[in-house]
C-alpha positions in Angstrom: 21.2 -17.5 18.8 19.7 -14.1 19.8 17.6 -12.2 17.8 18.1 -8.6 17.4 16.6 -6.1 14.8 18.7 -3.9 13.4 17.7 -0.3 14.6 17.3 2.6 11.8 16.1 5.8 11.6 14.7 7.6 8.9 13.2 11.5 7.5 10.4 12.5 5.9 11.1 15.5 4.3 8.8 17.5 2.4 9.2 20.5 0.3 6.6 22.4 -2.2 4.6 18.7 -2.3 7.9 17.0 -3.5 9.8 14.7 -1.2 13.7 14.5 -0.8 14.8 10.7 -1.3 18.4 9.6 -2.0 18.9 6.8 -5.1 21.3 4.5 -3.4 22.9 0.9 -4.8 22.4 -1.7 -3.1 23.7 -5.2 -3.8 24.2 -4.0 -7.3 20.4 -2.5 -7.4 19.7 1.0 -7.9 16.8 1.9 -5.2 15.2 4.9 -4.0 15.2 5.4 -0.2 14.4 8.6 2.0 17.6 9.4 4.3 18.0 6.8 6.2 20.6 4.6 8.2 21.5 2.8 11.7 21.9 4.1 15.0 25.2 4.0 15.7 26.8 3.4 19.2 26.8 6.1 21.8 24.0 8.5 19.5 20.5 9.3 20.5 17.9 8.9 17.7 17.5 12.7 17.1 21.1 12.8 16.6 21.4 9.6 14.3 19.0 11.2 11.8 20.2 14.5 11.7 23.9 12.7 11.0 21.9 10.2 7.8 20.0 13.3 6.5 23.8 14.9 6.5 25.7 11.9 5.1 23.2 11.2 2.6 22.2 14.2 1.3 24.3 17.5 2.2 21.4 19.0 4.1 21.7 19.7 7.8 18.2 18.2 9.6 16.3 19.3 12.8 14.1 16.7 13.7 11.1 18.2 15.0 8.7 15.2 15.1 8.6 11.7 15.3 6.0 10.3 12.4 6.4 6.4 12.4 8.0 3.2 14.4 8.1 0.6 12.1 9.2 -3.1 12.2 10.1 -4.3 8.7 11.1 -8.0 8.4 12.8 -8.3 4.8 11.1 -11.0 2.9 13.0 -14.3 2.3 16.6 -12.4 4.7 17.4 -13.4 8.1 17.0 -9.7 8.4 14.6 -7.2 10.7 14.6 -3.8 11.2 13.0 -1.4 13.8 12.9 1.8 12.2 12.5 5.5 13.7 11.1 7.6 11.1 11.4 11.7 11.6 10.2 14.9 9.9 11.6 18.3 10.9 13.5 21.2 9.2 16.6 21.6 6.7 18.7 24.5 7.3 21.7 24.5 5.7 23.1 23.1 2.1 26.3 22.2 1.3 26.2 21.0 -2.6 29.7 20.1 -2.6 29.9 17.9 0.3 30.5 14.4 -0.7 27.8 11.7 0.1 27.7 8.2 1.3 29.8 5.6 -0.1 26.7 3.9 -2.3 24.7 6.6 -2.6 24.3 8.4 -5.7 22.4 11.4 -5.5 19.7 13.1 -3.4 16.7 14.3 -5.1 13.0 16.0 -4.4 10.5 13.6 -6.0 6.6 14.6 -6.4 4.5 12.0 -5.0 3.2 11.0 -8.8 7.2 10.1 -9.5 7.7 8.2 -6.3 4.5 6.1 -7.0 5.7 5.3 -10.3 9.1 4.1 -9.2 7.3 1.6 -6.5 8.9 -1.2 -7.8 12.6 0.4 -7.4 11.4 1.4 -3.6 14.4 -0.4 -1.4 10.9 -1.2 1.0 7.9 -0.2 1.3 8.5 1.6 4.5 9.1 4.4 2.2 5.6 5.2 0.5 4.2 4.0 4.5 6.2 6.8 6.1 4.9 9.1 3.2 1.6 7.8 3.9 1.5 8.5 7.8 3.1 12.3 7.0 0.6 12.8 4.3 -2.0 12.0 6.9 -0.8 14.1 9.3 0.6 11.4 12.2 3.2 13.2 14.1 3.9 11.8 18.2 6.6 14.5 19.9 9.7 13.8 20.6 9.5 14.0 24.0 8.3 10.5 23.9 11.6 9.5 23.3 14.2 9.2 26.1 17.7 8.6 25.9 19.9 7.6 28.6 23.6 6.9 27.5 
């Protein structure tokens, strides 16, 4: 068998000290995630988060940085992900847009109320890619390349 990780992306998105996360079920558990998805076929990084941040939340996203590359094996799953976390801009809100099948709404979150929902965290990629923002870790993107 091969072994592949699954490839993600993510954004860290920060407004007036509060952060926008989406509350999403999964498997029948309520979680809190930042925007976040797979890379699908055919769709550079940049334009896989801009297309999650939309999905997931109604807000249109400019990836301006890259913050984090994380590799995530789930504990006790046959399951790995390599995940691309951004930060940028948000330009545009459409309220009425609907959102992903499982999620269930987008909202800003201080730091003090994501700490206290830890435990409903879907992993803790989320208060890392916080962290590394917080602390000011930012690589361009031109480190990225894309050839499709």
């Amino acid at each position: 068998m091969v072994w592949k990780p699954n490839v993600t992306v993510a954004a860290v998105v920060e407004r007036d000290g509060r952060y926008l996360l989406v509350e999403e079920e999964i498997e029948g558990r309520r979680v809190w995630n930042q925007p976040a998805g797979h890379l699908e076929e055919g769709e550079s990084l940049l334009q896989a988060a801009a297309r999650e941040v939309l999905e997931e939340t109604g807000w249109r996203f400019e990836p301006r940085t890259l913050v984090a590359v994380q590799l995530y094996r789930v504990p006790d799953a046959a399951l790995t992900f390599l995940r691309f976390t951004f930060t940028g801009k948000l330009y545009a809100h459409d309220p009425d847009r609907p959102l992903d099948e499982g999620i269930i709404a987008a909202r800003w979150l201080s730091r003090a109320e994501i700490e206290h929902c830890r435990d409903e965290l879907r992993s803790p990629l989320v208060m890392e890619a916080i962290a590394a923002y917080e602390q000011g870790q930012r690589f361009p993107l031109a480190a990225l390349q894309t050839y499709l």
